[in-house]
C-alpha positions in Angstrom: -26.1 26.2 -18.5 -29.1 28.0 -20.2 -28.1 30.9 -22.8 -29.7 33.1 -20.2 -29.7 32.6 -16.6 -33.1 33.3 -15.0 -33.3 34.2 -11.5 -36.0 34.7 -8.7 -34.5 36.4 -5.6 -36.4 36.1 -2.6 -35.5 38.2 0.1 -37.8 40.1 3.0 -35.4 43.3 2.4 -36.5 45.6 -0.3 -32.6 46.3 -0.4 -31.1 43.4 -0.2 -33.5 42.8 -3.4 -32.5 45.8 -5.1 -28.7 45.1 -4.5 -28.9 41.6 -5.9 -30.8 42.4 -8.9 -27.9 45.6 -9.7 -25.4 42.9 -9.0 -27.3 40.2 -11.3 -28.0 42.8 -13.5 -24.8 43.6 -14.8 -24.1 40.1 -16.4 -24.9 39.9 -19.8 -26.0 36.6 -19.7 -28.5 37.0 -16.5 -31.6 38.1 -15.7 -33.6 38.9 -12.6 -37.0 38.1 -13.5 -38.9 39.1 -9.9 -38.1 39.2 -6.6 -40.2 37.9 -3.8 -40.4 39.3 -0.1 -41.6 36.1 1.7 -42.1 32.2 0.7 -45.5 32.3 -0.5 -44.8 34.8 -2.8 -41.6 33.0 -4.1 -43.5 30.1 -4.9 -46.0 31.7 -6.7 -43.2 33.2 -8.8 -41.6 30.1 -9.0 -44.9 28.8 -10.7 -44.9 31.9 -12.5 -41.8 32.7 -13.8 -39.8 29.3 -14.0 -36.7 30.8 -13.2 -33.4 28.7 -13.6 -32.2 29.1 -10.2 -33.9 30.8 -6.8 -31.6 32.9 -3.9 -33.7 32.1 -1.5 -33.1 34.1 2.0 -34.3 31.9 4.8 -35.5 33.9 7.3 -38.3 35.5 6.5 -41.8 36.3 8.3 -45.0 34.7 6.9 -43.6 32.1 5.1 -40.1 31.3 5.8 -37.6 30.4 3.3 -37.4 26.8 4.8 -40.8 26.1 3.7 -40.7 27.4 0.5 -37.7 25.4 -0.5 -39.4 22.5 0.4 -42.1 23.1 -1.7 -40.4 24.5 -4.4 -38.1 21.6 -4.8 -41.0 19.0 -4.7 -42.3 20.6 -7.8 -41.6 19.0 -11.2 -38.7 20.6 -13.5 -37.7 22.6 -10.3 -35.1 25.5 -10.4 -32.4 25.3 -8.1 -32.4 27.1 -5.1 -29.6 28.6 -3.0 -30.1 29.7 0.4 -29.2 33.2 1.0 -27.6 33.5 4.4 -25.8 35.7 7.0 -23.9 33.3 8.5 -22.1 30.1 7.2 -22.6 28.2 9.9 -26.0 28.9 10.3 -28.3 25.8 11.0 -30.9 26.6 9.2 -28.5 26.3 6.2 -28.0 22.8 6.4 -31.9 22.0 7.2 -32.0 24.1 4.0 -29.9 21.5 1.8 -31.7 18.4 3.6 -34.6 20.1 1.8 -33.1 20.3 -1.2 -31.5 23.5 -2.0 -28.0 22.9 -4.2 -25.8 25.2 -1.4 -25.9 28.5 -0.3 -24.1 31.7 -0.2 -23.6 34.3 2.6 -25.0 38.0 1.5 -21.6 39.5 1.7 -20.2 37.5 -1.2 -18.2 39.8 -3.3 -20.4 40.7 -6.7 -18.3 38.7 -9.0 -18.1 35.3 -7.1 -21.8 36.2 -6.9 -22.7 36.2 -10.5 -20.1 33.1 -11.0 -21.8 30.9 -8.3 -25.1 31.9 -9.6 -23.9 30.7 -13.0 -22.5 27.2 -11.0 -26.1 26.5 -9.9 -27.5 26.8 -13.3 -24.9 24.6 -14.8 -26.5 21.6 -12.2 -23.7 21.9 -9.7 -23.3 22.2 -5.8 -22.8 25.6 -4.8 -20.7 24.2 -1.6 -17.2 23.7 -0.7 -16.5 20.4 1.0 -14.7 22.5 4.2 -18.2 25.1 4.2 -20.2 21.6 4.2 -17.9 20.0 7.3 -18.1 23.1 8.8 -22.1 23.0 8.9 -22.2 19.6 10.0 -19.8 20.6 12.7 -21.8 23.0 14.0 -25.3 22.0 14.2 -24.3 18.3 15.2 -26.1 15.3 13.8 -29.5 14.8 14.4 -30.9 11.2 15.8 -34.3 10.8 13.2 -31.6 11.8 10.7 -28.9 9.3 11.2 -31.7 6.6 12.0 -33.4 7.3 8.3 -30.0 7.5 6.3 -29.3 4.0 8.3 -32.2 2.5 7.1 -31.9 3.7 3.8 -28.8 2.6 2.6 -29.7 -0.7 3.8 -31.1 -1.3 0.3 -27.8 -0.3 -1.6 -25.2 -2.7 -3.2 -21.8 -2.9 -2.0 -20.6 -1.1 -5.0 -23.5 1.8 -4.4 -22.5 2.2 -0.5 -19.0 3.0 -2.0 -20.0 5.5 -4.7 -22.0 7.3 -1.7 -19.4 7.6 0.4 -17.4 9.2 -2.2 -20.2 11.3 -2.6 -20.1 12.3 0.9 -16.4 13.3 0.8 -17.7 15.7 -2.3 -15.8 14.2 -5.0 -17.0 14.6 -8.9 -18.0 11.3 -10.9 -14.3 11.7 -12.8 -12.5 11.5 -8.9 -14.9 8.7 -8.1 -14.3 6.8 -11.7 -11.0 7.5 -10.7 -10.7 6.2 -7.4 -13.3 3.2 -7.8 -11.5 2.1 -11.4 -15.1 2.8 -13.0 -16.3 4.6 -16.3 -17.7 7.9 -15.5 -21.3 7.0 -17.4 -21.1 4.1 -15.2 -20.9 6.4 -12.1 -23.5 8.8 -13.7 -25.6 5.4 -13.5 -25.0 4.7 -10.2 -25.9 8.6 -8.8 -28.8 8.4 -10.8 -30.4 5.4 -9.3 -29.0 6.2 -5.9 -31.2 9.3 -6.1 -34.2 7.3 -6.6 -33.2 4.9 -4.2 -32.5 7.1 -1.6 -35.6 9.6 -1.8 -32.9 12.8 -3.1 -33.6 15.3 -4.7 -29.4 15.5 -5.9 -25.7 14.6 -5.1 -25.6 17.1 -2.6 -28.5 15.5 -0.7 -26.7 12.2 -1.1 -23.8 13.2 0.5 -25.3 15.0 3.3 -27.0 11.6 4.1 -23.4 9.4 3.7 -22.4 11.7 6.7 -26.0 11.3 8.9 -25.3 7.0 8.0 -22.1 7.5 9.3 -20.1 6.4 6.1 -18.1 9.5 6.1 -16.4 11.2 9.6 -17.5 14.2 10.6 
């Protein structure tokens, strides 16, 4: 995790802004460094700022938040974004992930699990628990292009790189997947990293979502 956190938070709600930044704001090792009030302007302060991580709310007029995580995440050395959300079943949410954002949080989360989670996306890691994550593919149901694309795509994975996504999918860390598939953890590390490639992901989180859309883990 960088010494300072920098964060963009996007957000069509001049309060909602102003509430996260007083929130951010009192951890000593964050900083807001804008806010946005629609996509387009979040992407240009992405551009602009290079924050560390984005709350990006996703819906917005203009320019929703969808969009703008799409194009945010497509850009080289991208920060990563979590969708800011009312509701944790909301489908937008998981269109959200497919796009790339690392998880999301709902607007009501309490100020210190706020600035912790905020911290977790810095640090590289999902900011999803694996019952919010089966609760969101519950919910909005599997989509048919999606589970025909994540069929087709794992079609060009080893045995042993089918296994280490479905682990993935069940939203195990590479130490519980060393564990389980009697591996080193740089060897795992190994095998994310060229799934990723493999797979068009942006990250793990992307990976898993697509084990469940192949059908390698149950829903």
């Amino acid at each position: 995790m960088p010494e300072t956190v920098r964060v963009l938070v996007v957000d069509d709600e001049p309060m909602v802004c102003a509430h996260l930044r007083t929130i951010l704001g009192s951890a000593p090792d964050i900083e807001v460094v804008d806010d946005a009030q629609d996509g387009a302007a979040a992407v240009e302060a992405v551009v602009r700022h290079q924050p560390d991580v984005v709350l990006m709310d996703l819906r917005m007029p203009g320019v929703d938040g969808l969009t703008a995580t799409e194009r945010i995440c497509r850009m080289p050395h991208a920060p990563a974004v979590v969708a800011l959300t009312t509701f944790d079943a909301d489908k937008y949410v998981l269109r959200a992930l497919r796009a790339g954002a690392v998880g999301f949080l709902i607007k009501s989360t309490p100020p210190q699990d706020l600035i912790g989670l905020v911290r977790v996306a810095a640090d590289g890691h999902t900011v999803l628990s694996e019952e919010a994550k089966r609760r969101l593919l519950a919910a909005t149901g599997g989509e048919q292009a999606s589970r025909e694309r994540a069929v087709q795509l794992i079609r060009d994975l080893t045995e042993r790189e089918v296994e280490v996504l479905t682990c993935l999918g069940r939203g195990m860390s590479n130490s519980q997947i060393a564990a389980q598939l009697h591996l080193s953890e740089a060897t795992v590390k190994s095998y994310v990293s060229r799934m990723l490639v493999k797979l068009d992901c942006e990250n793990r989180l992307q990976a898993g979502l697509l084990a469940y859309d192949a059908g390698l883990v149950p829903r």
